[in-house]
PAFI-246840 format. One line per 3 residues: number of its first residue (from 1); for each residue x, y, z of N, C-alpha, C. Coordinates in Angstrom, 1 decimal. Each point is the difference from the previous one (the first is absolute). Example, Ala and Ser with C-alpha at 12.3 -4.5 7.8 and 13.67 -1.06 7.14 Angstrom:
2
1	13.2,-5.7,7.8,-0.9,1.2,0.0,0.9,1.2,0.0 | -0.4,1.1,-0.7,0.9,1.1,0.0,-0.8,1.1,0.8
//
This chain:
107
1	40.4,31.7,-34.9,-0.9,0.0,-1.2,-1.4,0.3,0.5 | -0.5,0.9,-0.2,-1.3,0.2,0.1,-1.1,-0.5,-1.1 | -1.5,0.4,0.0,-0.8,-0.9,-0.4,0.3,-0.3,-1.4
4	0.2,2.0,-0.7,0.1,0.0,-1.3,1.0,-0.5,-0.6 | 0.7,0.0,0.6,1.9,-0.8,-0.5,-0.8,-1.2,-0.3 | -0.4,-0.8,1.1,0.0,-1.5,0.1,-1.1,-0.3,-1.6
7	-1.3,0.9,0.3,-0.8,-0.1,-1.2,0.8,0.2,-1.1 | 0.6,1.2,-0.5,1.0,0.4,-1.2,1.1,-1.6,-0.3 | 0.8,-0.7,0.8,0.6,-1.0,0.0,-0.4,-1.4,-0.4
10	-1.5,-0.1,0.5,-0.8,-1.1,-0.5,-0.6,0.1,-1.2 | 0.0,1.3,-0.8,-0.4,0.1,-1.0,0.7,-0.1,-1.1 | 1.2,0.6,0.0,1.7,0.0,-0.8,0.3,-1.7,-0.1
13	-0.1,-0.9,1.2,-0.5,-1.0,-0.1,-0.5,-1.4,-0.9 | -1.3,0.5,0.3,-1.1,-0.3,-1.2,0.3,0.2,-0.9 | 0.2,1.3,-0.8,0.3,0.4,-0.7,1.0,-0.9,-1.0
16	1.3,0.0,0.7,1.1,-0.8,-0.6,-0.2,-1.5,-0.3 | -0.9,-0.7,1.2,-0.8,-1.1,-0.2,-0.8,-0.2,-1.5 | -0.4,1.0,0.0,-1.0,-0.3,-1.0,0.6,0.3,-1.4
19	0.7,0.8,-0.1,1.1,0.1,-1.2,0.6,-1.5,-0.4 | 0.9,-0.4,1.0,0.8,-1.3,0.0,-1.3,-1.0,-0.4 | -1.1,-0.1,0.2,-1.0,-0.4,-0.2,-1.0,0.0,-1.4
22	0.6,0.8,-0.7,0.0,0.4,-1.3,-1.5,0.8,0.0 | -0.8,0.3,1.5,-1.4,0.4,-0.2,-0.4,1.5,-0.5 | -0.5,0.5,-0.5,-1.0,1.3,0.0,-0.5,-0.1,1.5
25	-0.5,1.4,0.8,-0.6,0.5,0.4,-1.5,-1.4,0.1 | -0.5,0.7,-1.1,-1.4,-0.5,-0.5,0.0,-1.3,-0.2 | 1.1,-0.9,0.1,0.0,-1.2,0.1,0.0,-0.4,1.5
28	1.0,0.4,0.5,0.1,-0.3,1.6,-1.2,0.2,0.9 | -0.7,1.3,-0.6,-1.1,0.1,0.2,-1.2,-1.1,-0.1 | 0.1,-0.4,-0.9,-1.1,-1.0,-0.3,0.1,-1.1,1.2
31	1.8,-1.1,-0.1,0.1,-0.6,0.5,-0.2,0.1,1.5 | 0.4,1.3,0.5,-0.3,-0.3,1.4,-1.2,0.4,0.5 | -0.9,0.3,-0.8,-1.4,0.4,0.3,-0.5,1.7,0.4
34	1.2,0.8,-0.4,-0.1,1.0,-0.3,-0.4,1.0,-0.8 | 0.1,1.4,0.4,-0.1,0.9,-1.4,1.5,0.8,-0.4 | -0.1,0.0,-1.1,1.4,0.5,-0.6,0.1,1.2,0.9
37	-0.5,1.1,0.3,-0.1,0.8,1.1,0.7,-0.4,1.0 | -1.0,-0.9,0.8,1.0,-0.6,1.5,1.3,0.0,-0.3 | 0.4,-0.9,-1.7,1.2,-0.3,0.2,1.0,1.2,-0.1
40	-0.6,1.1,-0.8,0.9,1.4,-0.3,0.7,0.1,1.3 | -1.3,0.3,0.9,0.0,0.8,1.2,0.9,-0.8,0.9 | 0.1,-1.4,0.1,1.0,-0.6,1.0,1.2,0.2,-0.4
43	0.4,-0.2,-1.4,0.9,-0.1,-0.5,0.8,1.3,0.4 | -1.0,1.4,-0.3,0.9,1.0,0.4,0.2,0.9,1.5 | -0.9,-1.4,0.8,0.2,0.4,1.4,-0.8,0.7,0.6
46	-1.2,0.2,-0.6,-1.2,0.7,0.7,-0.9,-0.5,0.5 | -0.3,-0.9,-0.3,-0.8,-1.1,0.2,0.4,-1.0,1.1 | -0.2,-0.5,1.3,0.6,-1.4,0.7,-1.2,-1.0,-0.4
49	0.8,-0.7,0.3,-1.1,-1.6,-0.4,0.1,-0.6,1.4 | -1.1,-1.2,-0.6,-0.2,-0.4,1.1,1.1,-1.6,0.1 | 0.1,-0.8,0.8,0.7,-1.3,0.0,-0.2,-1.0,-1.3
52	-1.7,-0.1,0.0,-0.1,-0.7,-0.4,-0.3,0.4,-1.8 | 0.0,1.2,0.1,0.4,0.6,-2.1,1.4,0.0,0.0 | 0.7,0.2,1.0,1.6,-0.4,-0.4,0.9,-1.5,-0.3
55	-1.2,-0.5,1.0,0.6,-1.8,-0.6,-1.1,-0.5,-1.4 | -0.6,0.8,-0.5,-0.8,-0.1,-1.0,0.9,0.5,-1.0 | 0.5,1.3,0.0,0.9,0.4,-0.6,1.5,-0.6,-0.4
58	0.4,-0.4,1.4,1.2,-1.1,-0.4,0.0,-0.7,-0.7 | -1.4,-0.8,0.3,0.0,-1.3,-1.1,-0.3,0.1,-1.1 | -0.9,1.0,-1.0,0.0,0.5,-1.1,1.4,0.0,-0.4
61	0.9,0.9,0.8,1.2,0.3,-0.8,1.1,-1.3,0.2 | -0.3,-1.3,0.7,0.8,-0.9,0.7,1.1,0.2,0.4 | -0.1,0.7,1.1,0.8,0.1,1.5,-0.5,-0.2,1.3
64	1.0,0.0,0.8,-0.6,-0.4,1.7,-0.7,1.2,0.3 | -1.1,0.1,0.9,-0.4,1.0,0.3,1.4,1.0,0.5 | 0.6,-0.2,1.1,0.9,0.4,0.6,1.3,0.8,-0.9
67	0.0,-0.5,-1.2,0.7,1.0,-0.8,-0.2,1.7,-0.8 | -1.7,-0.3,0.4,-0.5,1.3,0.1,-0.1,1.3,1.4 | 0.9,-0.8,1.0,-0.3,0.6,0.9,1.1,0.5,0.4
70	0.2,1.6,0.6,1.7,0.2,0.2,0.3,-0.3,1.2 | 1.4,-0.4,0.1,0.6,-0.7,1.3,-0.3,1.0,1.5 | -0.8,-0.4,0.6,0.0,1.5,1.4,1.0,-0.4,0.6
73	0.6,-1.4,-0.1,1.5,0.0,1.3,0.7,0.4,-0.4 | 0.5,0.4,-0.8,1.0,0.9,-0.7,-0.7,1.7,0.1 | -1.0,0.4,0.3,-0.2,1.3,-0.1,0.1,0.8,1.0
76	1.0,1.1,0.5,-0.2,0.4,1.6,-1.3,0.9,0.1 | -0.6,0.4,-0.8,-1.4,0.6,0.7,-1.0,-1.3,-0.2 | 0.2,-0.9,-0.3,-1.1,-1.2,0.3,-1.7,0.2,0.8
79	0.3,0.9,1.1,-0.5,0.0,1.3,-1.2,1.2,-0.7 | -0.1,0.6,-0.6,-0.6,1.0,-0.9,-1.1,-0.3,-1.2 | 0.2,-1.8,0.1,-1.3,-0.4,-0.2,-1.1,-0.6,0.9
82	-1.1,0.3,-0.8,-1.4,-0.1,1.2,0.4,-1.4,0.6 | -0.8,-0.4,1.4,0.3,-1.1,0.3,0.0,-1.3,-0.7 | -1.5,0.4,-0.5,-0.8,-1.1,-1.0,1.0,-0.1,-0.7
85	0.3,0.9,-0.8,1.0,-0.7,-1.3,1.3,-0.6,0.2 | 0.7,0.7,1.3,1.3,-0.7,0.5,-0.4,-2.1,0.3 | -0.8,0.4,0.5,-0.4,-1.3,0.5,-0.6,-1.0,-1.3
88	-0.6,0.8,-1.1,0.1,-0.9,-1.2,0.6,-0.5,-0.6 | 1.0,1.3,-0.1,1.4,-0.4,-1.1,0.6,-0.6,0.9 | 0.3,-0.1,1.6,1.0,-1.0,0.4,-0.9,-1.8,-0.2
91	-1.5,-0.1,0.2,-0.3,-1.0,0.1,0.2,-1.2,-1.7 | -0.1,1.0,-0.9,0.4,-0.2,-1.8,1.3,0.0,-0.2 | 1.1,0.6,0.9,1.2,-0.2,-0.3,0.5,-1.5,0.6
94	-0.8,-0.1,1.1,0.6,-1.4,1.2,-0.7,-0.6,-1.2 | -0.9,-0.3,-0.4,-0.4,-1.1,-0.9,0.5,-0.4,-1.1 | 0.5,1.3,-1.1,0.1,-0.4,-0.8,2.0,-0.4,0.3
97	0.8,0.3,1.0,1.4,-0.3,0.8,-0.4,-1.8,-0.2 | -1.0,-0.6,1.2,-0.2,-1.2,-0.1,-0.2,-0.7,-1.4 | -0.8,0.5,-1.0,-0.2,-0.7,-0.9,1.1,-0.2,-1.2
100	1.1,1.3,0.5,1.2,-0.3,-1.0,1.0,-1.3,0.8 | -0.2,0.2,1.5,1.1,-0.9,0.6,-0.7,-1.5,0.0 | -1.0,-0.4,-0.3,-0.5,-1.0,0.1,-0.2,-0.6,-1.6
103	0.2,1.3,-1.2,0.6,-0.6,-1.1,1.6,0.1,-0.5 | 0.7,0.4,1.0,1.2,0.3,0.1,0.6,-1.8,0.1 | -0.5,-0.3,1.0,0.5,-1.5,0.4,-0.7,-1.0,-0.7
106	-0.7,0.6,-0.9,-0.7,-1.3,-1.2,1.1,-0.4,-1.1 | 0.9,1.2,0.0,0.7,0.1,-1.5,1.3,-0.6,0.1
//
């Protein structure tokens, strides 16, 4: 998966997020301190965001960050993202893994 995949994937994403979420664009927008713009553009994969508009974005649409993000251990070109981002999405995946197994064993 190279960059644009990974961007296009987080956006289809969102996207579905915010449907199930009953939001407009220009709502989601508001909520996560956006412009309806940003939101077009992520949504259709042009756009990357940063960490911290994407856990902004989750929570507007109430989801885990991590379900905006596509699985890299499952992807065999994984290695075709920049380091930085490999190293983000693995550090947002380990987190949000712990915070489902630590409400896993609450239930």
């Amino acid at each position: 998966m190279d960059e644009q995949a990974f961007n296009r994937e987080v956006g289809a994403r969102v996207r579905a997020a915010r449907e199930e979420a009953e939001l407009t664009q220009s709502a989601l927008a508001r909520l996560a301190g956006l412009t309806r713009g940003s939101i077009t553009n992520i949504e259709s994969g042009t756009q990357s965001t940063s960490l911290f508009r994407l856990a902004k974005i989750a929570a507007a649409v109430r989801v885990q960050s991590a379900e905006l993000i596509p699985d890299l251990a499952q992807a065999p070109t994984a290695s075709d993202l920049p380091a930085h981002m490999a190293d983000a999405v693995a550090a947002v995946t380990q987190a949000a893994q712990q915070v489902m197994e630590a409400n896993h064993g609450k239930g």
